[in-house]
N, C-alpha and C positions, 0 to 999 in steps of 0.2 A: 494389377499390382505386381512389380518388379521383386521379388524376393533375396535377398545376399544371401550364401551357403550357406551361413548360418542357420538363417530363419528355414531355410529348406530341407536341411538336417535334421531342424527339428520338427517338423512340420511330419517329414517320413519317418522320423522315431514315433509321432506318436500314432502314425496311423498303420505301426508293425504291429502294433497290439490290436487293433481293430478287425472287426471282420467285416467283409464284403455286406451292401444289406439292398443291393441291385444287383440284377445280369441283364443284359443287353444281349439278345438274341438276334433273330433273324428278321425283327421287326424292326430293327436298325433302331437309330434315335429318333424314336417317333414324339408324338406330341405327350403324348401317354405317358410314356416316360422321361421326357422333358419336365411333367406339370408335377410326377411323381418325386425327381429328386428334388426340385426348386421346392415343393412342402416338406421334402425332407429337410430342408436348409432354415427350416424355419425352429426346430429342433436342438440343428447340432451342427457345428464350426464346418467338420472334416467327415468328409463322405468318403468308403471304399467302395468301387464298381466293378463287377467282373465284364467283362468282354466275351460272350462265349464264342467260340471257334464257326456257329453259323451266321455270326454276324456280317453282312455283305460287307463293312467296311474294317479297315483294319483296324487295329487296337487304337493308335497313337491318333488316328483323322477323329475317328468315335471320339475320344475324351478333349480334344481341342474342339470339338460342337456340341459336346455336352458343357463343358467351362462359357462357350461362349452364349449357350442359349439360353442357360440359369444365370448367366453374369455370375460367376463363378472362377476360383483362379485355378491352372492347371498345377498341381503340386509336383505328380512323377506317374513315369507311364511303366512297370512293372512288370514282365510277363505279359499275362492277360486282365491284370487289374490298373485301373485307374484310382486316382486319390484327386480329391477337389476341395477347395478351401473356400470357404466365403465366411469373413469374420462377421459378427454380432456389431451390428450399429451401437444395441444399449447394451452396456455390461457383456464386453466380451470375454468367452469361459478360456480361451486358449490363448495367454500373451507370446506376442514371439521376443523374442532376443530381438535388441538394439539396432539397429542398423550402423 
């Protein structure tokens, strides 16, 4: 999904308040944690991900194969955290701004 600044604005306003509820170590993006945030997604809109510093890949490769392997959208790469979006088919909890 293509996001306008808007919706992306908002998207990183709301996951400033959030806290991280993954780290990605040295075990890169394994399947493990692949299966872990996709049942997180069944939860909650917007996931925050730490990257930690032994992870073989770097921050920004990590969070574009974690977006792609939950089908998930990359929201913004941060430091060492990642933020990921995959909206709710039924009754979605976070509307975006208009396009």
């Amino acid at each position: 999904m293509q996001f306008t600044s808007k919706q992306r604005a908002y998207l990183r306003s709301l996951a400033q308040t959030t806290d991280p509820i993954f780290q990605v170590g040295k075990s890169a993006v394994s399947p493990e944690v692949i299966g872990a945030v996709s049942e997180a997604f069944n939860t909650r809109e917007l996931i925050k991900i730490t990257i930690l510093k032994n992870c073989p890949e770097d921050v920004k490769t990590a969070g574009i194969m974690l977006a792609e392997r939950t089908r998930s959208d990359l929201v913004e790469v941060i430091g060492r955290k990642v933020v990921l979006y995959k909206r709710f088919q039924e009754n979605p909890e976070i509307i975006l701004p208009r396009k």
